[in-house]
N, C-alpha and C positions, 0 to 999 in steps of 0.2 A: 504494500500500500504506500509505496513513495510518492510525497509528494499533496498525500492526502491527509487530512485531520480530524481526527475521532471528535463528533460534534459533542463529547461529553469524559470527564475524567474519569466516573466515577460512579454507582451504582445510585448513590445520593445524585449526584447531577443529575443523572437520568432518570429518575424518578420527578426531579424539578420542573424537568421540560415536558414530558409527558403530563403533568397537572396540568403547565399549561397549555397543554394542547387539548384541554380538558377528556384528559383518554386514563386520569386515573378516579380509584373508588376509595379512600380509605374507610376501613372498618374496625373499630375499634372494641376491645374488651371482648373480642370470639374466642370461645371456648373449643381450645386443641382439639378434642376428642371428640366433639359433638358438629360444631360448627365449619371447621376451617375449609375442608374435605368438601363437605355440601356444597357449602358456597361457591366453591372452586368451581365445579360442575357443575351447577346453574349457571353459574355466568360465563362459563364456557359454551353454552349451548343455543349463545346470539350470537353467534361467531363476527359475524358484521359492525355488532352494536357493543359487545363486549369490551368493557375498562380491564384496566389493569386492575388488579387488586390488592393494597396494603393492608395486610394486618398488623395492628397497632394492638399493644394493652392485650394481649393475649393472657388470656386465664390463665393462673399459676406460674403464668415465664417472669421474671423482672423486668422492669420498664427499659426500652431500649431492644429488646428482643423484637423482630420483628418479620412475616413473612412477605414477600412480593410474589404474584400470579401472574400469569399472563402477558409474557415480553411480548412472544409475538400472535396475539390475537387479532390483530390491527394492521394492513399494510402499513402506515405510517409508525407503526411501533416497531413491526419489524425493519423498516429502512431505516429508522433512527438505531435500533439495536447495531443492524449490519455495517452500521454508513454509507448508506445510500441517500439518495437523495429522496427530499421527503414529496415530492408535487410530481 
């Protein structure tokens, strides 16, 4: 990839841009064992319309623990994942 620039440092950056490209969901305080799993697969199953999904405040993890779903549900999540161009 010479020559070329990863539009993001960083897993946190990439989560920045994706907000706003309004393509993420966070969800806060879901329960590992009951929740995470479902969720994932519901909103896997808009494939077109489907956000990325943060879990935040996950039941029983400490604060700061967190999961991401969904890089590439989205052509534009995916060409921002790969570095491609997003239009």
């Amino acid at each position: 990839m010479k020559g070329r620039v990863v539009a993001y440092k960083d897993v946190r950056e990439w989560i920045q841009q994706v907000a706003a490209m309004g393509e993420l969901k966070t969800i806060e305080g879901a329960d590992w064992n009951l929740e995470i799993g479902a969720l994932s697969v519901l909103a896997s199953k808009h494939k077109e319309d489907s956000p990325a999904l943060l879990f935040d405040r996950i039941k029983d993890y400490p604060p700061g623990y967190r999961i991401l779903v969904g890089f590439f549900e989205s052509l534009r999540r995916s060409a921002l994942t790969t570095n491609l161009p997003l239009s």
